[in-house]
N, C-alpha and C positions, 0 to 999 in steps of 0.2 A: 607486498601484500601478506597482512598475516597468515599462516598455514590455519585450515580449517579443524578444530576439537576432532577427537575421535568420536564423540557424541555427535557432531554434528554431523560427522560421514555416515556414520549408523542413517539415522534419521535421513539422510538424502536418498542411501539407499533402501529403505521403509516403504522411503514416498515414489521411489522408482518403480518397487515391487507393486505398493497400493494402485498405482496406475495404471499399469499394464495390466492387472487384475480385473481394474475396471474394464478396460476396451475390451478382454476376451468376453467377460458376462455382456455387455452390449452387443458384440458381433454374437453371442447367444440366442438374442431376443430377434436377432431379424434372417430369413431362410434365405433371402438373398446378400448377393454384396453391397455393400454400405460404403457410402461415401468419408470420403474423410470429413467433408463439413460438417454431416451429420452427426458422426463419430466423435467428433468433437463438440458437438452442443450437447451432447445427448451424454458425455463423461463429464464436461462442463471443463475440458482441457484446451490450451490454446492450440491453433493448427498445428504449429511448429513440435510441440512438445508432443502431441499426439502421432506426427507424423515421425519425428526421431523415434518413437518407441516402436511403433507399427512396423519402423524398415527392420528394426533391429528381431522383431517376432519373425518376420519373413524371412531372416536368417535363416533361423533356427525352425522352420517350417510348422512354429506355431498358428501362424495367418499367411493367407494365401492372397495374392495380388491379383485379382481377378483380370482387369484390367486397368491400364492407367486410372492413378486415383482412386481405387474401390478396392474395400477387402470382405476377406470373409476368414472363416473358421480351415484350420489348417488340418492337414492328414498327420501333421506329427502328435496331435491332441486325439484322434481315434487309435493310431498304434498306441499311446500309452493308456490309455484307456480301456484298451485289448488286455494287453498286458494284468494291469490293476484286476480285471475282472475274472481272470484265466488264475490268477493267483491268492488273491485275499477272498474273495467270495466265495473263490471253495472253499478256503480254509474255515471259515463262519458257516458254512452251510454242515460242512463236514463233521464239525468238534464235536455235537453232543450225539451224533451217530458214530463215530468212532471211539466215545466212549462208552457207548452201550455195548459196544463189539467187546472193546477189550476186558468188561465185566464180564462178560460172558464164557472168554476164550481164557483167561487172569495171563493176556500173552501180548507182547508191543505190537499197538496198531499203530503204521505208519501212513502219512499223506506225503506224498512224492509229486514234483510237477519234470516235465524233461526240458535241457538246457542245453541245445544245442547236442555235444555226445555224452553227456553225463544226464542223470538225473540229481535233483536236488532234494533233502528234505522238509519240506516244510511244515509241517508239525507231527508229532507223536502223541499217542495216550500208551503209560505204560505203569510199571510198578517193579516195586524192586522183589516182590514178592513171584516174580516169573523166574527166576531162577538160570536168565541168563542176561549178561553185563551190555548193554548199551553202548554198541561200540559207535555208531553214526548217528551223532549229534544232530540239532534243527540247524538246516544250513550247511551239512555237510553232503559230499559230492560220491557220486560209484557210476561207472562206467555203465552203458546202458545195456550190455549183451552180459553183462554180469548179473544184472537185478529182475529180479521179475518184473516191477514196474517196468525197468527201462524194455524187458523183452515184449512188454504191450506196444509200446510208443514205435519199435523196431517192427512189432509184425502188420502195422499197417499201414508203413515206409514204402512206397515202390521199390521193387526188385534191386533195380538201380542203385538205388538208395542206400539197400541195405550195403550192398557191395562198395558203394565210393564210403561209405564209413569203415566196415574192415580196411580198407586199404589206407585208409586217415588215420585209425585206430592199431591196426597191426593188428585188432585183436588179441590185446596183450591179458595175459592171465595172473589170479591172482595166489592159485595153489592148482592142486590134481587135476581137480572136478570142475578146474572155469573151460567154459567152451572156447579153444582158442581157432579152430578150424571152422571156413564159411561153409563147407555142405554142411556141417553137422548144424552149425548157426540157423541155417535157412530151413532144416528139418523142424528143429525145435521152434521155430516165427508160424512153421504150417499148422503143426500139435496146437500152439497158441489159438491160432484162428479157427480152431475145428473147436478147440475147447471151449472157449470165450474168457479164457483164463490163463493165467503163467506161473511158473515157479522158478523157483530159484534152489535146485540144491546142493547149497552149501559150496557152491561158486564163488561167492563173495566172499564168505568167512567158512574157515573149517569150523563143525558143529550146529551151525546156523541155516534153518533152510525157511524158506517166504514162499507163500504166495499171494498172489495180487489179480483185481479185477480193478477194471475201467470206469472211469468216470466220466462222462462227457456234460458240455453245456447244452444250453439253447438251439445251438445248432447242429448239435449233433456230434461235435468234436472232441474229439479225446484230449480232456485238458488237465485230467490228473490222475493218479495210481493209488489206489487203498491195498495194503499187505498189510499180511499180518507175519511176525516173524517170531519162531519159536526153536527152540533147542531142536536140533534136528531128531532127537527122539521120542519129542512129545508133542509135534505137529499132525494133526488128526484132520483124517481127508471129511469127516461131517463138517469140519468149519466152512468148506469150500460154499457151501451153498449158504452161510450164514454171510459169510465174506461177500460177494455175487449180489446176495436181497438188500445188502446194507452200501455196497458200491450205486448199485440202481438205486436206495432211496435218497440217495447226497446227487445222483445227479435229476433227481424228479424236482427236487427242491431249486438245482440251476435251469429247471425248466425245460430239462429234455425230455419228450414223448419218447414210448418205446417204436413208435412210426413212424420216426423222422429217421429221413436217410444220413446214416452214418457221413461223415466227412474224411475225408483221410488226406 
């Protein structure tokens, strides 16, 4: 048998993608589960071919097997969907309010989401005109008891919590001023909750101090960190409540009431 073009393996796997593509939008349109008969008039794919692809989705906890013969819409399509929304949506909601901030302040405003024990960067407004050098890239990583965002994400951890991380963590330091001791840690998570804010001095980098307020969704949940980070001797405690009124209007736009019970 002749070996199949590389064009033509492209194109077979197109028409694998195109298919399966189809059966999720189908299993979309109906609230309960769906027959495979159906599912397959209704994609206009043969049972076989519908059904190869359906077992191979249920792998992968795309589609769920209701019972013999019937499917429906899989929980690994709302985890990433969680995902997607916890992260790209703030970043669109966020951008032209964190650049008003950082007109304001002429100092790098950061958006951070937390990653397990790190937090991550995911976008900045900045300028080279602030007079200190960009050292955490979009996509770069800092430990969460080091950053002010991450000391948001930490002070509303259960107790527990906080501690099986020190102990995961070491609480390793990155010069003088990083907190590397849990009482002192769990003081500074209390200060956080009293204040509804955090900082960061110069923990992370020598010269360099942030602070940061919360961002929550829809439901209430803290799903991202707004700081702002400036030379540590041109950081001005009036920004606090500019930082704070511009944290709450990026999360008013993800549709959180100031009445909806917090999540933690």
């Amino acid at each position: 048998m002749k070996p199949a073009a590389p064009n033509d393996l492209a194109k077979t796997s197109i028409q694998v993608i195109e298919r399966m593509i189809s059966l999720l939008d189908t299993l979309a349109l109906y609230p309960d589960p769906v027959s495979l008969k159906e599912l397959s008039a209704a994609t206009s794919l043969h049972p076989s071919t519908a059904h190869r692809i359906l077992n191979d989705l249920v792998l992968k906890r795309f589609v769920d097997r209701s019972e013999p013969g019937t499917y429906r819409l899989g929980m690994r399509l709302l985890e990433l969907g969680n995902v997607v929304k916890s992260r790209l949506n703030v970043r669109e909601a966020a951008l032209d309010f964190m650049r008003t901030l950082h007109r304001k302040t002429n100092q790098t405003v950061n958006l951070s989401v937390r990653q397990s024990d790190e937090i991550v960067y995911i976008d900045r407004a900045f300028s080279e005109r602030s007079g200190m050098q960009v050292v955490r890239a979009i996509g770069g990583r800092a430990p969460l008891h080091l950053t002010s965002t991450g000391k948001l994400f930490l002070s509303i951890d259960d107790p527990k919590l906080v501690r099986a991380y020190a102990t995961r963590t070491g609480l390793a330091g990155h010069n003088k001023n990083s907190i590397t001791d849990l009482t002192k840690l769990e003081r500074e998570l209390s200060l956080v909750r009293a204040l509804g804010y955090a900082r960061d001095n110069e923990e992370l980098e020598l010269g360099v101090r942030c602070m940061a307020a919360g961002i929550r969704d829809d439901s209430g949940k803290l799903v991202a960190g707004l700081s702002i980070s400036a030379p540590a001797d041109r950081l001005q405690e009036e920004w606090v409540e500019d930082l704070v009124t511009t944290a709450h209007q990026i999360s008013a736009v993800l549709g959180y009431a100031a009445n909806t019970q917090e999540a933690r």
